[in-house]
C-alpha positions, 0 to 999 in steps of 0.5 A: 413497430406497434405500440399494441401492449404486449407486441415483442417488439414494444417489450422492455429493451427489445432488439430495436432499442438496442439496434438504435442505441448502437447506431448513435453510439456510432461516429457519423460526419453529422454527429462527429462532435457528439460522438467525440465528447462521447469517446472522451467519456469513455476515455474518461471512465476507464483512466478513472477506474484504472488510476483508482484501481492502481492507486489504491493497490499501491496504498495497500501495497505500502501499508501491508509492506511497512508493517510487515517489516516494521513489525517483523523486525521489531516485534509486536509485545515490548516488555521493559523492566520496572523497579529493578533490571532485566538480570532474569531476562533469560528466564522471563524469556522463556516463560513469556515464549511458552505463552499461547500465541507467542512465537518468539521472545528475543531479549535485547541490549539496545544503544544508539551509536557511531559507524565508521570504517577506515577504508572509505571515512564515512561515518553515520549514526547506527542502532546497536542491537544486542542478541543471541545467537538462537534468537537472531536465527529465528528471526526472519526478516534477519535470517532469511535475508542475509546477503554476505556472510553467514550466521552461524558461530554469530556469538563465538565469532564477536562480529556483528552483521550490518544492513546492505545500505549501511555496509555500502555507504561505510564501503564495507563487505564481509571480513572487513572491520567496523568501528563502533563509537559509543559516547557512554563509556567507561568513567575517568578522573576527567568525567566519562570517555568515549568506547571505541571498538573495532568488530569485523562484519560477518554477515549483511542482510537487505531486509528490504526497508531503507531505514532498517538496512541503513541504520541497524547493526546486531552484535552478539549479546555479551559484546553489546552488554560490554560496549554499553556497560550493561551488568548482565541486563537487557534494554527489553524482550521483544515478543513476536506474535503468531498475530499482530492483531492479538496484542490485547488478548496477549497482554494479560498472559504475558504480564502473568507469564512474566513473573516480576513487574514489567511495563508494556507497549505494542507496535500499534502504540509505537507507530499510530502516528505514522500509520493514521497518516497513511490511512488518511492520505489513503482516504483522500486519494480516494476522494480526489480521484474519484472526481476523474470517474465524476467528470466523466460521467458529467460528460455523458450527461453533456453528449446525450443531451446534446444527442437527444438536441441532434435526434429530436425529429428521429425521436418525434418519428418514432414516437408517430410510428408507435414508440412508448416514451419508455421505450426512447427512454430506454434507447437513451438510457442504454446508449449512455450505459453503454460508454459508462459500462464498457469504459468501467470494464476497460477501466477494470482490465487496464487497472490490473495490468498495470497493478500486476506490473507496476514495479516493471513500469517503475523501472522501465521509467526510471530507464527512459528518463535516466531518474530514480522515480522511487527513491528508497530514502524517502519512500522507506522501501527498496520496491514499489509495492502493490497488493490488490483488495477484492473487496476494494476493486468491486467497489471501486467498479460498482461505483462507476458503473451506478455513477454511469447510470445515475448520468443517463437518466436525466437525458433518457427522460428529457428524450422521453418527454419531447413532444413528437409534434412540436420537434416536427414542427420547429426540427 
């Protein structure tokens, strides 16, 4: 191994410095707690990369869910009447879904109510909402995700359909009957009286969102502007962007498409609080985990100095024998590596696999311990969702791996700068 300049053996990281940097990276009886610290790295590394990975998929997972449920059922575009009621709604309906970006328009008698039912005497609050047959139809989150029952004849039948969760806390199935419980209703000599009607369930829907399919019940227009003493009006049209990311190019066209005076809200300013607060939680998840991969590679820094404590007179040998001190260096610098690197891989691959199967994990451990580990109740959704940024996994495996690198140089360098002759002369 000559130091002659431009020799191949003394080229930058030729065929010895990688020989040598296997060779420490393998377990001998002396270097057995080196190589231990070392395996913990690597463990480290790779649970870091993958919990990151997994984590920030589910975080994705839950945002990409709730909004499109959120504003799949509930629209996009508000417009509510000012000055005098929504009686044109109809018309206005029509002018608004001939607007350029729109794909719906959906007029809407919306009232909070009671749900009973006489076969099992639970009750709970309900979101009643009025609509028409041709608009319930074409919304999606509704029409394609009817479990029991059908749709069709939805306004002439005067029945109304009802969420999965709802339908069995009440203990109800299609053909069964509900009664609806309005504390609005008609007046009386002795002040207002309650409404109270039965209406037969025709369809059940499982929109896949525990407080939608726990709470809404649609009735056919005419029905809910009856129960709510409505006179010939609606609550508000709901507008269904082709883009939910539209809404201020949409504004403008849907307030000259109008016709009459009308106020306007977007499902951003409906759900900023909720969804600011996912975003945050998304962030600091991040931070928090990214100590996992930190510590890892503070334990690299640790076993390669302890390694380059144990190699001392290896390395003053080598140094005698014609080694360049960039030459140790990079012998140092590639062992190093070579943990932070494989374990970043690892890391990578075990991520996905448990990303791509994560709702397979959730249930087979909710089996083994007899719990529900995701209840819908609290997490608002019926599964556990995870959706995979590219952009975000290169991140996250970039940053490993500099992290990696940035740990070895400091052990590289002091390896480099050891003196041959005073190793030798004190081991």
């Amino acid at each position: 191994m000559s130091a002659e300049p431009g020799s191949d053996s003394t080229r930058p990281f030729a065929g010895f410095e990688w020989m040598l940097a296997s060779r420490y990276l393998r377990a001998r009886r002396r270097e057995g707690f080196i190589s231990v610290i070392a395996g913990f790295s690597f463990l480290g590394i790779m649970l870091g990369v993958a919990t990151l990975i997994v984590v920030m998929s589910v975080m994705n997972g839950f945002r990409e869910e709730l909004l499109s449920k959120i504003v799949g059922v509930n629209g996009h575009i508000f417009v509510q009447p000012i000055d005098q009621p929504l009686t044109d709604y109809a018309a206005v309906a029509q002018r608004i879904a001939g607007v350029d970006g729109v794909t719906l328009a959906v007029p809407l008698v919306e009232g909070q109510a009671l749900a009973s039912a006489s076969q099992s005497g639970n009750n709970g609050g309900a979101l009643v909402r009025g609509v028409r047959e041709q608009d319930i139809k074409h919304i999606p989150f509704i029409a394609n995700t009817i479990r029991e029952g059908t749709l069709a004849g939805f306004d002439e039948k005067g029945g109304v359909a009802i969420g999965r969760r709802l339908a069995e806390f009440l203990g109800v199935r299609v053909g069964d009957s509900i009664t609806i419980i309005s504390p609005r209703g008609s007046a009386t000599p002795m002040g207002v009286a309650p409404r109270i009607k039965s209406y037969p369930v025709v369809a059940v829907f499982e929109i896949g969102m525990s407080e939608f399919d726990g709470s809404f019940v649609y009735m056919p227009m005419q029905e809910a502007q009856a129960f709510f003493n409505r006179d010939g009006d609606v609550s508000l049209i709901e507008v269904f962007l082709r883009n939910a990311d539209d809404v201020d190019t949409a504004r403008d066209r849907i307030d000259a498409a109008a016709g009459r005076p009308i106020m306007m809200s977007d499902w951003r300013q409906r759900n900023r609080t909720f969804f600011s607060a996912l975003e945050v939680e998304r962030n600091v998840m991040f931070l928090i985990l990214t100590l996992i991969v930190l510590v890892a590679a503070l334990n690299i820094i640790s076993g390669l100095i302890m390694l380059v404590k144990d190699k001392s007179e290896d390395i003053a040998i080598l140094r005698t024998m014609g080694a360049t001190r960039g030459a140790v260096m990079r012998v140092f610098l590639i062992t190093g590596a070579s943990i932070g690197i494989v374990g970043t891989i690892a890391g990578f691959f075990l991520g996905l696999v448990i990303t791509l199967n994560v709702e397979r994990i959730r249930a087979f451990m909710s089996w083994l311990t007899d719990t529900n580990l995701f209840p819908a109740e609290l997490y608002f959704l019926s599964r556990l969702p995870a959706v995979i940024e590219p952009g975000e996994v290169v991140t996250v495996v970039t940053m490993a791996i500099v992290l990696s690198l940035i740990a070895t140089l400091y052990p590289s360098w002091r390896a480099a700068r050891l003196d041959p002759v005073e190793a030798l002369r004190y081991g």
